[in-house]
C-alpha positions as CSV (number, residue, x, y, z in Angstrom):
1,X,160.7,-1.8,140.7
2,X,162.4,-4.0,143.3
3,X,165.8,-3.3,142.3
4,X,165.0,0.9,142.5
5,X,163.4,-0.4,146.2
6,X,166.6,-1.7,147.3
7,X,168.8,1.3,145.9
8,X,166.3,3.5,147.9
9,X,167.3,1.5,150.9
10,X,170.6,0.9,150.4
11,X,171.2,4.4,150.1
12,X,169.1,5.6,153.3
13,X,170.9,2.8,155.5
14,X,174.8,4.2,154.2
15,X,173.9,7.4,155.1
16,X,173.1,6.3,158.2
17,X,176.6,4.8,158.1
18,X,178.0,8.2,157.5
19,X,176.3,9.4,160.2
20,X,177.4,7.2,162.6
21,X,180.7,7.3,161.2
22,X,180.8,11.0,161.5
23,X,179.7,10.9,165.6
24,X,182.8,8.6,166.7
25,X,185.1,9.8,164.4
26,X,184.0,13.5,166.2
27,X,184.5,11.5,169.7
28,X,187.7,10.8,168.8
29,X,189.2,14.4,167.5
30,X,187.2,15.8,170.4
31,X,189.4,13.2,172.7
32,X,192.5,14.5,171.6
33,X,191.7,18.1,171.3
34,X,190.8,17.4,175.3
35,X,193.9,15.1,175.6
36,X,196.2,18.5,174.0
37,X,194.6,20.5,176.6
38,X,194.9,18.6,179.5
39,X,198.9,18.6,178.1
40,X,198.8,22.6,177.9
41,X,197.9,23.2,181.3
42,X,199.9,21.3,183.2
43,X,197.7,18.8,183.6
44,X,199.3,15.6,182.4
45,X,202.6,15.1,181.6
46,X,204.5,15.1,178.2
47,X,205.0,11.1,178.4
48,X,201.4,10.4,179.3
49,X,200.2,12.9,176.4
50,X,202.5,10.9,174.0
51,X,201.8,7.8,175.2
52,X,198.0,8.1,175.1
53,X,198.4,9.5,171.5
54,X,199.9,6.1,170.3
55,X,198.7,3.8,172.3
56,X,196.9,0.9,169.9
57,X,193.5,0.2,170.9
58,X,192.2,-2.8,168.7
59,X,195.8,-2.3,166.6
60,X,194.9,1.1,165.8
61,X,196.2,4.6,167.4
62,X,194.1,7.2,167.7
63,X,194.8,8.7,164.3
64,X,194.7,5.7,162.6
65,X,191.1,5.1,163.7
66,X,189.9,8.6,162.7
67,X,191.4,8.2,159.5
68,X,189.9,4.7,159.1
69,X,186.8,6.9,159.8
70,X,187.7,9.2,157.1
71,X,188.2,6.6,154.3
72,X,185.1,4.6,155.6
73,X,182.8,7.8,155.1
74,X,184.3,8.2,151.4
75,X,183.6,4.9,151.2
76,X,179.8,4.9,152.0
77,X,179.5,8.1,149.8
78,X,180.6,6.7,146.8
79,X,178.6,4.3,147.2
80,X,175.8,6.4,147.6
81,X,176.5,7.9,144.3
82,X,176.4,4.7,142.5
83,X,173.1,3.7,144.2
84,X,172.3,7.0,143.3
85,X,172.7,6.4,139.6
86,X,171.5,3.1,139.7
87,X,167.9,4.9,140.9
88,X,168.5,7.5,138.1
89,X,168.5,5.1,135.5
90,X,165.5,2.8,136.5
91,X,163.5,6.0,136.5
């Protein structure tokens, strides 16, 4: 019973993972959609569009991070499945 207890668990706290996951990796597209913008109008110039688009933050450019994102969420889904499974079995 424990075990199926901490599958339960596990599962609710990486979908909460996901979810959190989901929000900044959201932030982030939403940045540069904002950034492209900005760029279309007029409003910033080519350079500072390109050089905001790589800039690292914490090693990472922009697109790196949302990808990171991207491979954490598969990540924590997996996972879930194998929790998942782990549930189905004890039942």
């Amino acid at each position: 019973m424990g075990r199926t207890q901490t599958a339960k668990a596990l599962v609710v706290e990486l979908s909460k993972r996901i979810k959190l996951a989901n929000q900044r990796r959201n932030k982030l597209v939403n940045y540069l959609d904002k950034l492209k913008e900005k760029y279309s109008q007029g409003k910033i110039s080519y350079s500072t569009y390109i050089e905001t688009i790589y800039r690292r933050r914490d090693g990472k450019t922009i697109s790196e991070c949302i990808e990171h994102h991207n491979e954490y969420i598969k990540d924590c889904e997996k996972r879930i499945r194998e929790e998942r499974k782990k549930i189905v079995k004890k039942n």
